[in-house]
TIVEX-620569 format. One record per residue: chain; residue in one letter; z, x, y of N, C-alpha, C in turn. Coordinates in steps of 0.05 Angstrom, whole numbers, plus 32768, in hexadecimal, padded with zeros to 4 digits. Layout:
<recs>
rec chain->A, res->A, n.pz->Z, n.px->X, n.py->Y, ca.pz->Z, ca.px->X, ca.py->Y, c.pz->Z, c.px->X, c.py->Y
...
</recs>
This chain:
<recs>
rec chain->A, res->X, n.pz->80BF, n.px->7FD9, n.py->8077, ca.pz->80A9, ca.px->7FCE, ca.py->8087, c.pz->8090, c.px->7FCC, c.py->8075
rec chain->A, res->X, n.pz->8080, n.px->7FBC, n.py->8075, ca.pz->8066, ca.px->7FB7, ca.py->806E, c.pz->8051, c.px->7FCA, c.py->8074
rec chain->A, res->X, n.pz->8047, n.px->7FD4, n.py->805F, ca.pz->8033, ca.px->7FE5, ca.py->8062, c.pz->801D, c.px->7FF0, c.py->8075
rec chain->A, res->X, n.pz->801A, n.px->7FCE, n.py->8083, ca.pz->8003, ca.px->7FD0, ca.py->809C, c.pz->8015, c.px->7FDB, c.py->80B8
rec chain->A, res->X, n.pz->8032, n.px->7FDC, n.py->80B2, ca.pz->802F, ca.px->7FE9, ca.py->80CD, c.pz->803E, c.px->8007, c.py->80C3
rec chain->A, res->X, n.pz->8039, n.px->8016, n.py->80B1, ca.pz->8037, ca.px->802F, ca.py->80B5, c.pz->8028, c.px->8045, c.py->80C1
rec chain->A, res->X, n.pz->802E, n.px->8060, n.py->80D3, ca.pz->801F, ca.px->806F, ca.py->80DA, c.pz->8004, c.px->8072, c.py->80C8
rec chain->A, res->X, n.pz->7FF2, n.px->808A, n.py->80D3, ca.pz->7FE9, ca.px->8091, ca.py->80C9, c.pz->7FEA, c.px->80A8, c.py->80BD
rec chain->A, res->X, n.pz->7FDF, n.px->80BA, n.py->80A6, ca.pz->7FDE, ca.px->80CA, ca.py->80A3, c.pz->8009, c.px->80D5, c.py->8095
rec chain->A, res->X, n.pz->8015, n.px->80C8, n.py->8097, ca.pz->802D, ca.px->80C6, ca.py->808C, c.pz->8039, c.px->80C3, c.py->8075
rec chain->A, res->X, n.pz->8047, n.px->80D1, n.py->8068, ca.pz->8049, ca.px->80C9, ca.py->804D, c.pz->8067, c.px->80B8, c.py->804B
rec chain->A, res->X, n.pz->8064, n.px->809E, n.py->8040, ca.pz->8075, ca.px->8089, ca.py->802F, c.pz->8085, c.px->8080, c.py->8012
rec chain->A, res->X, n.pz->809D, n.px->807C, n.py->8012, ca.pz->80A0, ca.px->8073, ca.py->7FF6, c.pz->809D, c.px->8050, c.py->7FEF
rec chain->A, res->X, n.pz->8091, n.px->804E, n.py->7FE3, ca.pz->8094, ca.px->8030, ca.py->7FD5, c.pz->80AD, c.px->801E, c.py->7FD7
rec chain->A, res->X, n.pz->80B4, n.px->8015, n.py->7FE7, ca.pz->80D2, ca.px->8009, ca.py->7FDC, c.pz->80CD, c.px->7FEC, c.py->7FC9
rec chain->A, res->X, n.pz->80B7, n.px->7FE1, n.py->7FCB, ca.pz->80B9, ca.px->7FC7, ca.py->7FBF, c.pz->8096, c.px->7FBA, c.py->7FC2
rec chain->A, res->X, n.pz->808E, n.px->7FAA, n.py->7FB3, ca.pz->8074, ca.px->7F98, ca.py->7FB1, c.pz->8084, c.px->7F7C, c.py->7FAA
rec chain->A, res->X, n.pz->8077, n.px->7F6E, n.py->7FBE, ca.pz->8081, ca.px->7F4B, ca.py->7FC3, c.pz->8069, c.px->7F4D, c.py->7FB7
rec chain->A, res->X, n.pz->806A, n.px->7F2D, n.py->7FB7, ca.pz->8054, ca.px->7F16, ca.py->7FB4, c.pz->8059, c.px->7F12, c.py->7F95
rec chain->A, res->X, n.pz->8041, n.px->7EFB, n.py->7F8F, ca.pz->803B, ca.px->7EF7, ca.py->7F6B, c.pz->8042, c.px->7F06, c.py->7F62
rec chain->A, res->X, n.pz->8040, n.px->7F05, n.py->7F43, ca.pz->8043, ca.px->7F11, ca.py->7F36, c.pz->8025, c.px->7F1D, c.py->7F2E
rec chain->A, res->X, n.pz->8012, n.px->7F08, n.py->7F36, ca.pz->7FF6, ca.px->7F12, ca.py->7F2B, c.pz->7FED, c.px->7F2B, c.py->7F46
rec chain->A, res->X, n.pz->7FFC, n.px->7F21, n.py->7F5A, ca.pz->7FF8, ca.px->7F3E, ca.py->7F76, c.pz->8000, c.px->7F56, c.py->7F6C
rec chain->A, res->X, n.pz->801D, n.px->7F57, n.py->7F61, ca.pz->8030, ca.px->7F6C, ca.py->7F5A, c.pz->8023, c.px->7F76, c.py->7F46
rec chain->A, res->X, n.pz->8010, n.px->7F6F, n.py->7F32, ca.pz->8003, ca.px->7F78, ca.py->7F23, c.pz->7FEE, c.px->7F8B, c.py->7F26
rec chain->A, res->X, n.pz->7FDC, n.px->7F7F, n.py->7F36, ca.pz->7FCA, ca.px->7F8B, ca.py->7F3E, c.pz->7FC8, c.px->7FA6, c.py->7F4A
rec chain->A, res->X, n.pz->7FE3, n.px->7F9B, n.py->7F5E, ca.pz->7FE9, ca.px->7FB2, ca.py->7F6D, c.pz->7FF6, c.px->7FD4, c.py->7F54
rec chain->A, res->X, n.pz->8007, n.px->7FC2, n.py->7F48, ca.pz->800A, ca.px->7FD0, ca.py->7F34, c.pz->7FF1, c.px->7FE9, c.py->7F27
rec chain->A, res->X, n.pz->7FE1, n.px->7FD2, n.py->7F26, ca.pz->7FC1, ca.px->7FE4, ca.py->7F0E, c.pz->7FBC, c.px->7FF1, c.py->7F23
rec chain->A, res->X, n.pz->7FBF, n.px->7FF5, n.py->7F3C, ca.pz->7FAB, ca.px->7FFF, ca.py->7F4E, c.pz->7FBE, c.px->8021, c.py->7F5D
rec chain->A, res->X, n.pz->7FDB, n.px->801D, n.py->7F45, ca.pz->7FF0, ca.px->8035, ca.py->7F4F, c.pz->7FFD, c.px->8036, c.py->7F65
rec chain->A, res->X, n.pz->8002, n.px->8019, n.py->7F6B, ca.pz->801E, ca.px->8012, ca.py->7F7A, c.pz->8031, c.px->8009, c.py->7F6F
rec chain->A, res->X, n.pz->8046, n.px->801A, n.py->7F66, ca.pz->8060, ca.px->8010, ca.py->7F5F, c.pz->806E, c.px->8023, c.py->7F71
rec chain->A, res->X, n.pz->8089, n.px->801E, n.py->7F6D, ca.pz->80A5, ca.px->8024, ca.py->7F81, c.pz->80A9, c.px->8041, c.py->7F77
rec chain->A, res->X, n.pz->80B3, n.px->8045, n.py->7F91, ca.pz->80B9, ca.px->806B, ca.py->7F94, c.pz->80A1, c.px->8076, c.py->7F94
rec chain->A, res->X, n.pz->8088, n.px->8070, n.py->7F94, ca.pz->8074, ca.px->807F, ca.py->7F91, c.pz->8070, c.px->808A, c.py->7FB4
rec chain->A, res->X, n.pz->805F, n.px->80A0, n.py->7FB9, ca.pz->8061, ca.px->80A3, ca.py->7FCF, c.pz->803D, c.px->8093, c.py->7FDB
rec chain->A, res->X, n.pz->803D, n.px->808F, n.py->7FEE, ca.pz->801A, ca.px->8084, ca.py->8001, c.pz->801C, c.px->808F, c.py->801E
rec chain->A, res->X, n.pz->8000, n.px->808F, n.py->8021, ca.pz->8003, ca.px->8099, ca.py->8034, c.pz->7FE7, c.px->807E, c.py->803F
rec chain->A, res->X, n.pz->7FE9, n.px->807B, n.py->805C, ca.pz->7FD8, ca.px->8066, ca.py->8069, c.pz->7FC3, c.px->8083, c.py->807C
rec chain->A, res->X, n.pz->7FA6, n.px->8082, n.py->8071, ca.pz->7F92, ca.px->808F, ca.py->8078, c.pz->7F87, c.px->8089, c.py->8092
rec chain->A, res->X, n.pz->7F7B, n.px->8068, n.py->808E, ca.pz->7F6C, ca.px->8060, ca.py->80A1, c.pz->7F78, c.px->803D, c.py->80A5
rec chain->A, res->X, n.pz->7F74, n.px->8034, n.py->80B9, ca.pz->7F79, ca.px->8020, ca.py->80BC, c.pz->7F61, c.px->800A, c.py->80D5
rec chain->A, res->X, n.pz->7F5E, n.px->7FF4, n.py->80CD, ca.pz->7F4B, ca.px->7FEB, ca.py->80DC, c.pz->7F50, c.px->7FD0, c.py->80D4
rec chain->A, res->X, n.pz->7F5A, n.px->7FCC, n.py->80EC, ca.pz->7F5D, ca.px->7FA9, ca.py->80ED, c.pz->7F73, c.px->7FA1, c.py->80DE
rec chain->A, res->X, n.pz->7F87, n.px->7FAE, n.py->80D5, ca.pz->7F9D, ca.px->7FAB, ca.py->80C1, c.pz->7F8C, c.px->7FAF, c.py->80A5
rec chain->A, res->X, n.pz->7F7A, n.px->7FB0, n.py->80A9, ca.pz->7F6F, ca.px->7FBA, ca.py->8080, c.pz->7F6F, c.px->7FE3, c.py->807F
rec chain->A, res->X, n.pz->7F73, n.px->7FE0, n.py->8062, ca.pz->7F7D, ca.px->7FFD, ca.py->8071, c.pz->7F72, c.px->800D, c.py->8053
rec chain->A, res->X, n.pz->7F6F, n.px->8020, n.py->8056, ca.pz->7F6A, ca.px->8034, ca.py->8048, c.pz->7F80, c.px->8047, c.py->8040
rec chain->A, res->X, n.pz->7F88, n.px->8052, n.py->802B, ca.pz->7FA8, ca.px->8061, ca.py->8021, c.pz->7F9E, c.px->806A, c.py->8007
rec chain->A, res->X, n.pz->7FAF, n.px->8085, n.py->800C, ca.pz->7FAC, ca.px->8092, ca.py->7FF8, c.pz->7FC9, c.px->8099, c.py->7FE5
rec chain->A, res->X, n.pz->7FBD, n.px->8097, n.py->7FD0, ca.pz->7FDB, ca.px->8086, ca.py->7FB8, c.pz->7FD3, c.px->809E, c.py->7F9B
rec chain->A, res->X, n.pz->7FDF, n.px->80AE, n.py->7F95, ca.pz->7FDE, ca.px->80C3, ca.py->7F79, c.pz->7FC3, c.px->80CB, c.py->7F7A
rec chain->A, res->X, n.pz->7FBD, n.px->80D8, n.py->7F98, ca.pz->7FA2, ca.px->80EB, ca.py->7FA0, c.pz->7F8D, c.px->80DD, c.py->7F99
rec chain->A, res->X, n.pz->7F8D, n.px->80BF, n.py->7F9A, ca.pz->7F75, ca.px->80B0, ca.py->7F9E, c.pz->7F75, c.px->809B, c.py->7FB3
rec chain->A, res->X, n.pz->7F5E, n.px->8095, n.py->7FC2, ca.pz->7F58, ca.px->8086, ca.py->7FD1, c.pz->7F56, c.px->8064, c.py->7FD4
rec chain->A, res->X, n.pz->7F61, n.px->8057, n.py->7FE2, ca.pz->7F61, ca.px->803A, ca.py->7FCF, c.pz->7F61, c.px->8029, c.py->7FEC
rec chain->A, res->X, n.pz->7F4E, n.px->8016, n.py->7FF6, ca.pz->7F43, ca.px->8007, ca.py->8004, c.pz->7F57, c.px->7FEC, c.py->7FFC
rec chain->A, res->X, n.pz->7F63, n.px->7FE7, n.py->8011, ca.pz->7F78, ca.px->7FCF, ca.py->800E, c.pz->7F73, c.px->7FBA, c.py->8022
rec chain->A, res->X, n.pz->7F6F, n.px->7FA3, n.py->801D, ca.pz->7F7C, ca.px->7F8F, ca.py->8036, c.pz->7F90, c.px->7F88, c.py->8041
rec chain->A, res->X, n.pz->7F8F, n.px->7F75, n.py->805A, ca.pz->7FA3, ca.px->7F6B, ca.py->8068, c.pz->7FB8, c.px->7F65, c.py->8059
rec chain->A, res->X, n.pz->7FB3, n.px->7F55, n.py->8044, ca.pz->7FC9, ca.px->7F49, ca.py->8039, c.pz->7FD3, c.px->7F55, c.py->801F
rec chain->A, res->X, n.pz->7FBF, n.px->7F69, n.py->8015, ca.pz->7FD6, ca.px->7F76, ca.py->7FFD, c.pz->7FE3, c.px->7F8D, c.py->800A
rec chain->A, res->X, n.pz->7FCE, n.px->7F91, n.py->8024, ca.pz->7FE4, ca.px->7FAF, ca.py->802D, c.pz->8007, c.px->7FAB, c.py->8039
rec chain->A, res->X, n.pz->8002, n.px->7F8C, n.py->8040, ca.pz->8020, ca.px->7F81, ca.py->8049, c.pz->8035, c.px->7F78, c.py->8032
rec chain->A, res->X, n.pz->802A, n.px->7F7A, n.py->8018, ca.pz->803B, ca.px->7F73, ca.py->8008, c.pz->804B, c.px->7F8E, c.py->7FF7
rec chain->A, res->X, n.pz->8040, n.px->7FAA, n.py->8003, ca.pz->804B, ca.px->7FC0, ca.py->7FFF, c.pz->8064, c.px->7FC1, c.py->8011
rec chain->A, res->X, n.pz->807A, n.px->7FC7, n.py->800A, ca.pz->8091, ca.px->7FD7, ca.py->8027, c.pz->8095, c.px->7FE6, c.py->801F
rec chain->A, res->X, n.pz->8097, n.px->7FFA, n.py->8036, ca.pz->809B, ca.px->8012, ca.py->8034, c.pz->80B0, c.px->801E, c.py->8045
</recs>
């Protein structure tokens, strides 16, 4: 499932990052790759806040949907 509809406060593994390659990248630099674990903090309006290798990281609608988890 896509990232925006995970609990909160839950911890996740990575199974996969869709999109570009220039998305998959990004997402990449920002310490999303697969098997990693996330957890979804806060959420508001589908933009969501998650925390990814004990740092905090402010995501949108649309890159938080290109995480599954």
């Amino acid at each position: 499932m896509p990232l925006t509809f995970a609990d909160l406060n839950r911890q996740y593994v990575i199974l996969k990052i869709t999109g570009q390659d220039k998305v998959r990248a990004h997402l990449k630099n920002l310490g999303f790759i697969e098997n990693e674990t996330v957890s979804v903090i806060q959420s508001i309006q589908g933009n969501l806040i998650v925390e990814i290798k004990g740092v905090r990281i402010a995501l949108d609608k649309s890159l938080a949907n290109r995480i599954v988890v």
